[in-house]
PLY file of the C-alpha trace (Angstrom):
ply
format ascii 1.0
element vertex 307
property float x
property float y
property float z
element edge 306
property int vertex1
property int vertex2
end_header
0.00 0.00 0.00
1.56 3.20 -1.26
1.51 6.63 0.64
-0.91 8.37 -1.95
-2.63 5.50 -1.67
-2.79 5.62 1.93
-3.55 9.62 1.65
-6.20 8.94 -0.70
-8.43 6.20 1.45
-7.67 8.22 4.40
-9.09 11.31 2.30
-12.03 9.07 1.26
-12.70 7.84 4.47
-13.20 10.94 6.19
-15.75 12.74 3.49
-18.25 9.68 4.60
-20.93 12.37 5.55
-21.08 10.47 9.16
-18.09 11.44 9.76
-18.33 15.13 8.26
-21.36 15.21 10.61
-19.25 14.41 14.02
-16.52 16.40 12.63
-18.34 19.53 12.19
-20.56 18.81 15.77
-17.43 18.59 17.72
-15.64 21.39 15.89
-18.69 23.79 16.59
-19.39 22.61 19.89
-15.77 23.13 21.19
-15.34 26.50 19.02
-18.30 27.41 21.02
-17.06 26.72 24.43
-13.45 28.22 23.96
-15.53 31.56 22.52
-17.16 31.91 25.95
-13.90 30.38 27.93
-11.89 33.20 26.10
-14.78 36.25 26.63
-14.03 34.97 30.77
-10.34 34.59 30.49
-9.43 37.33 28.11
-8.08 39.58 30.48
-6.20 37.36 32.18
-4.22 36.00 29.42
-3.95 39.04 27.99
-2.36 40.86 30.69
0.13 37.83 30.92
0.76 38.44 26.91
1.31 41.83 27.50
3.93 40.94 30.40
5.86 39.28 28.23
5.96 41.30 25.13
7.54 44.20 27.52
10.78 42.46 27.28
10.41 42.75 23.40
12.68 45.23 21.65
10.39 47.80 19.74
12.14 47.22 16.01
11.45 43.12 16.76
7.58 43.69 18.23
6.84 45.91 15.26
8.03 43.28 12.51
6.43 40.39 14.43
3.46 42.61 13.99
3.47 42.72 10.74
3.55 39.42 10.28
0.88 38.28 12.92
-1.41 40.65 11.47
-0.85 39.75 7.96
-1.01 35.77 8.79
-4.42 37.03 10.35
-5.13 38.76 6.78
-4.53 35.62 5.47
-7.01 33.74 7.30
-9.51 36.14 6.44
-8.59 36.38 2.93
-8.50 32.21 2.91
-12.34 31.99 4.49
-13.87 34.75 2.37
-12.85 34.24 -0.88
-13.41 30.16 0.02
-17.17 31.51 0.80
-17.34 33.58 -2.41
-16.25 30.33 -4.68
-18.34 28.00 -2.93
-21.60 30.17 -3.44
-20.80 30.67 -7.04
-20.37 26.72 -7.09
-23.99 26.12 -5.21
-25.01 28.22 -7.90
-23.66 26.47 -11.02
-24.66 23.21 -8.95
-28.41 24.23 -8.14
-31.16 21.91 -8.97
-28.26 19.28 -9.13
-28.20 16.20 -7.30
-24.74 16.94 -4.68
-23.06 13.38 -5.31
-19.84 12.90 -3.10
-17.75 14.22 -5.96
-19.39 17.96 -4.68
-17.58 17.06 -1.27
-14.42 16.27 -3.03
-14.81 19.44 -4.59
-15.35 21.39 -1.38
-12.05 19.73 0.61
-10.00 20.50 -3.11
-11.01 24.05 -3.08
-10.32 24.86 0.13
-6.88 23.43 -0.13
-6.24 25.23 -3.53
-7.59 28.77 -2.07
-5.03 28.23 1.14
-2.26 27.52 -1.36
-3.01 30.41 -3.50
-2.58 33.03 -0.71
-0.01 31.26 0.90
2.26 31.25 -2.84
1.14 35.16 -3.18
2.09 36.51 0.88
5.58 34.31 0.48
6.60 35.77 -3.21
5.34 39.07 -2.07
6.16 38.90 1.17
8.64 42.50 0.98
5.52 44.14 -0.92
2.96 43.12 2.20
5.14 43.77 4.84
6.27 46.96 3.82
2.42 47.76 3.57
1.30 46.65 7.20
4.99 48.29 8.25
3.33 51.78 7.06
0.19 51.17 8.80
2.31 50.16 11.86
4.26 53.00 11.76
0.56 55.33 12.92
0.48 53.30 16.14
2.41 54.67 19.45
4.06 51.88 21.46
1.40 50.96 23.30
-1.11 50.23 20.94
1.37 48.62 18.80
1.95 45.92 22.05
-1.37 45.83 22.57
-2.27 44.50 19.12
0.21 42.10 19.42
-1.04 40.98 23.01
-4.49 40.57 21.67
-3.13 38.59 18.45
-1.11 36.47 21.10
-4.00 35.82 23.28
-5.68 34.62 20.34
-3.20 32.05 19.50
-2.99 30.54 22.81
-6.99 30.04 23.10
-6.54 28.62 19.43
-3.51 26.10 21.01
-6.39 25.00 23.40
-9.00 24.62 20.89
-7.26 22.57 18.62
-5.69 20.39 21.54
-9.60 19.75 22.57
-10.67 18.43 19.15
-7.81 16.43 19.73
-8.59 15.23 22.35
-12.15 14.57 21.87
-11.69 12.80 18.54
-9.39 10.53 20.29
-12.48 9.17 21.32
-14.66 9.45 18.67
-12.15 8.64 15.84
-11.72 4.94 18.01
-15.07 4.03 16.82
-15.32 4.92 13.07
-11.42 2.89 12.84
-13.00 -0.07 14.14
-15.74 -0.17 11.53
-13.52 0.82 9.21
-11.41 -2.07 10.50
-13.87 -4.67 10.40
-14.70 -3.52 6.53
-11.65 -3.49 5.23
-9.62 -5.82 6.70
-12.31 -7.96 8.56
-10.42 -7.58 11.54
-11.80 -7.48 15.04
-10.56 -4.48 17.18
-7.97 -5.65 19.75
-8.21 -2.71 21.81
-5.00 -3.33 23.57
-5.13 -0.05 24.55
-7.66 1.41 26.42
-9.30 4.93 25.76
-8.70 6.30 29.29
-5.14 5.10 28.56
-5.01 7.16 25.73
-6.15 10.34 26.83
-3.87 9.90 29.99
-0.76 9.83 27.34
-1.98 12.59 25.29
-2.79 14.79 28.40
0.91 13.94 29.53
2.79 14.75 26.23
0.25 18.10 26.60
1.41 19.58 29.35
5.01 18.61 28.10
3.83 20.73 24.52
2.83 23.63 26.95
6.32 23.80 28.87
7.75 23.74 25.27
5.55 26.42 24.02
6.63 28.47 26.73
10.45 27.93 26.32
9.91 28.58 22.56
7.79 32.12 22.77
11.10 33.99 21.31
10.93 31.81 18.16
7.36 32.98 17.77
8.23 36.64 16.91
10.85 35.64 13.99
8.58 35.16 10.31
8.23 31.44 9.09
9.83 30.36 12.04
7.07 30.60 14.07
4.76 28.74 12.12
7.37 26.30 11.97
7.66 26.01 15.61
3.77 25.66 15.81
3.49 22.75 13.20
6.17 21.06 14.66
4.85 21.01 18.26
1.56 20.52 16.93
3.01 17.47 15.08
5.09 15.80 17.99
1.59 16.25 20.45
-0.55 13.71 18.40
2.27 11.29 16.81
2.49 9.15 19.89
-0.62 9.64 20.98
-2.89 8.62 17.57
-0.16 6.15 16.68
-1.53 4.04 19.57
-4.44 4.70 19.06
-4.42 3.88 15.09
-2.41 1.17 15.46
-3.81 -0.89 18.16
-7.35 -1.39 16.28
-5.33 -4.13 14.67
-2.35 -4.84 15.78
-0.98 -6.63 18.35
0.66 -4.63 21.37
3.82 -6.22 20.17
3.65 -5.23 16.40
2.43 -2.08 17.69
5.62 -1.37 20.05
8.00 -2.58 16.91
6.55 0.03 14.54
6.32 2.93 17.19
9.87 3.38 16.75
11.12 2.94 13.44
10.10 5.14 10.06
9.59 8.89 9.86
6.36 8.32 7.87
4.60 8.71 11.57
6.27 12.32 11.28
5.18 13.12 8.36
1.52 12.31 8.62
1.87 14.03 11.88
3.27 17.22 10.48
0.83 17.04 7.42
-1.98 17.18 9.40
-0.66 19.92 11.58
-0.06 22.20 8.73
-4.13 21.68 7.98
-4.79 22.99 11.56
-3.67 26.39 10.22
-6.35 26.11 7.18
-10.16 27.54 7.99
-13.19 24.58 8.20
-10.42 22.07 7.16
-9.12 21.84 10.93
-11.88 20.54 11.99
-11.18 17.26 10.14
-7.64 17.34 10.70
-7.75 14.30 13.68
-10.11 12.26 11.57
-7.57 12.46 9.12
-4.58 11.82 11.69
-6.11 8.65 12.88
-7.31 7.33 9.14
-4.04 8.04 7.73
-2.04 6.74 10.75
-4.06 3.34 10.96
-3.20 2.22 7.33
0.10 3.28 7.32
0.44 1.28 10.24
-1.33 -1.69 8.36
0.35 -1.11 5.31
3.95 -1.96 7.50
1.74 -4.92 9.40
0.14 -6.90 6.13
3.12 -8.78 4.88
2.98 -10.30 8.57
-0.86 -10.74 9.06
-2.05 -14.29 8.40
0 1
1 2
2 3
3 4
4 5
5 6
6 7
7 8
8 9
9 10
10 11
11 12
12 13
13 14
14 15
15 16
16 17
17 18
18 19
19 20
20 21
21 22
22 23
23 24
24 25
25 26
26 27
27 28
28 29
29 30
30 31
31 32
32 33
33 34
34 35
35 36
36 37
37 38
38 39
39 40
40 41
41 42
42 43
43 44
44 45
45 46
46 47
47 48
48 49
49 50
50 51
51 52
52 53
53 54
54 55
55 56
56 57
57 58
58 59
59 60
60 61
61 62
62 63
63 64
64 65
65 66
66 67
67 68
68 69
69 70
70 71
71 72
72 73
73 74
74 75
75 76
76 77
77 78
78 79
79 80
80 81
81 82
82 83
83 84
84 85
85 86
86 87
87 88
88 89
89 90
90 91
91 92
92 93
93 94
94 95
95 96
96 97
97 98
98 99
99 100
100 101
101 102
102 103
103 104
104 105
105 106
106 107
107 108
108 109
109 110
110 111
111 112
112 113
113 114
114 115
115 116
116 117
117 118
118 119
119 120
120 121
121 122
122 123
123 124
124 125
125 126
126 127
127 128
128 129
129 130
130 131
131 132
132 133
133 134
134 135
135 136
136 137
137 138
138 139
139 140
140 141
141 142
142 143
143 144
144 145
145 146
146 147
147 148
148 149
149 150
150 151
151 152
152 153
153 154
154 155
155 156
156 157
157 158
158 159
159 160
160 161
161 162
162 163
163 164
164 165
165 166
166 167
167 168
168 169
169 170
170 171
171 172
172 173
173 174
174 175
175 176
176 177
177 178
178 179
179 180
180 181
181 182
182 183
183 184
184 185
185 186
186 187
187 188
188 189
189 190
190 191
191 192
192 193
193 194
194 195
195 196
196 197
197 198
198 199
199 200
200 201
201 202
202 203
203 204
204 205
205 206
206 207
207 208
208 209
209 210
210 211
211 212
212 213
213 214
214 215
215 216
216 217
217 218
218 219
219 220
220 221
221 222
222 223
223 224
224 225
225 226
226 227
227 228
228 229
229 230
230 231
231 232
232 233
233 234
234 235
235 236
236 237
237 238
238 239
239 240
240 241
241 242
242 243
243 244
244 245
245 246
246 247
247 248
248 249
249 250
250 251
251 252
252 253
253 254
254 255
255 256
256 257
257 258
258 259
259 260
260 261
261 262
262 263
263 264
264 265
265 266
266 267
267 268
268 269
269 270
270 271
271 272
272 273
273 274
274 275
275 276
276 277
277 278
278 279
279 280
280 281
281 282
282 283
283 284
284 285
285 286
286 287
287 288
288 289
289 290
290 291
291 292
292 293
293 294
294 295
295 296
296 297
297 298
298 299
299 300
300 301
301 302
302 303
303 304
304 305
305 306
């Protein structure tokens, strides 16, 4: 079983509109919660934001702003003109049966609008910055740190969000592999590991991604690296965590143990779906498609050995 391969069942297996159902619930639901979380807690964080960024030299705070604001353009720029293209495409489709090729469609476009503005801010990066440098250049100090603390403040109730669809999906994603399991490979689940088991590890390698996220804050205010630094820590959170959980549908505890450690395929499906965190509506299905992906790789190593 080839990687595209892989990719492309894992891509399949998540458009199943059950699963776009649950993925969209959960992704709501917790957006919901960390909205009103964040309205209580805003202050808070943002004073400790704030604290920090007072150690930041003005020249470095005012072309991390630049970039934090334009990476927020971006996302705006990504979810609009996504909007725009998919009404025009409800249009052209109206009166039309939606087959699955429509949902297809959707995931493709999304993906293709996110690359578009990605390819234009990066080869016209000097043109954009020295555009939000000019509007910069209006604010007085404080305002300028202020932005920044609110922009900060933001990402650290998005860390939170995205760690609880994690963490939720754990869950959830336990019971679609199993069917999945049984259908494909007409394999009973082994459940070696339990869910409780699961979570435990994942809250364990969380609090270890906090300590890092602290001790990596300066990395966040130099360009590229600090989405860099996100993805990664993003991507070392859920490897160990949805390996085990992917693998041991299955597997044996053994074969699962052998595999753990060898191959950096388990980073690369782990950094994949980190960098799809960072794109609008598509996050939401980002740990569906960590645990799909994860659990045929895994059988894809396993099959020459299965009886």
């Amino acid at each position: 079983m080839s990687f595209s391969f892989t990719l492309m069942k894992s891509l399949d297996d998540i458009l199943n509109l059950e699963v776009a159902k649950k993925a969209v619930a959960v992704g709501f639901g917790v957006g919901i919660v960390w909205l009103v979380i964040g309205y209580i807690f805003w202050d808070s964080i943002f004073a400790l934001a704030s604290y920090f960024l007072s150690w930041i030299p003005f020249a470095i705070l005012k072309a991390n702003a630049a970039f934090l604001i334009g990476a927020f353009a971006w996302f705006l720029l990504v979810l609009s003109t996504y909007s725009i293209l998919m009404v025009i495409l409800n249009l052209a489709s109206f009166n039309r049966k939606k087959s699955k090729s429509y949902e297809v469609i959707s995931l493709v476009l999304m993906i293709i609008v996110s690359i578009f503005w990605t390819l234009f801010g990066f080869f016209n990066w000097d043109f954009v910055y020295k555009k939000l440098e000019q509007i910069l250049m209006i604010f007085p100090f404080k305002t300028l740190e202020e932005t920044i603390a609110a922009l900060l403040t933001i990402l650290v109730f998005y860390n939170l969000f995205i760690f609880s669809l994690y963490l939720i999906d754990l869950i959830l994603g336990r019971k679609i592999l199993k069917d999945l399991a049984l259908k494909e490979f007409g394999c009973k689940s082994l459940n070696i590991k339990s869910n409780k088991k699961l979570l435990l590890i994942l809250l364990k390698d969380f609090l270890i991604f906090l300590v890092a996220l602290v001790i990596s804050f300066p990395l966040f205010f130099i360009p590229f690296i600090n989405i860099a630094t996100q993805v990664l820590l993003w991507a070392w959170l859920i490897k160990r965590a949805y390996y085990l959980s992917s693998s041991t549908i299955c597997l044996t505890e053994e074969e699962s143990k052998i595999l753990l450690n060898k191959g950096a395929m388990k980073w690369i499906i782990s950094i994949i779906t980190s960098f799809l965190n960072l794109i609008p509506i598509i996050n939401l299905f980002a740990p569906f498609f960590a645990q799909n992906t994860l659990f045929y790789w895994s059988m894809s190593k396993a099959l020459p050995h299965q009886k």
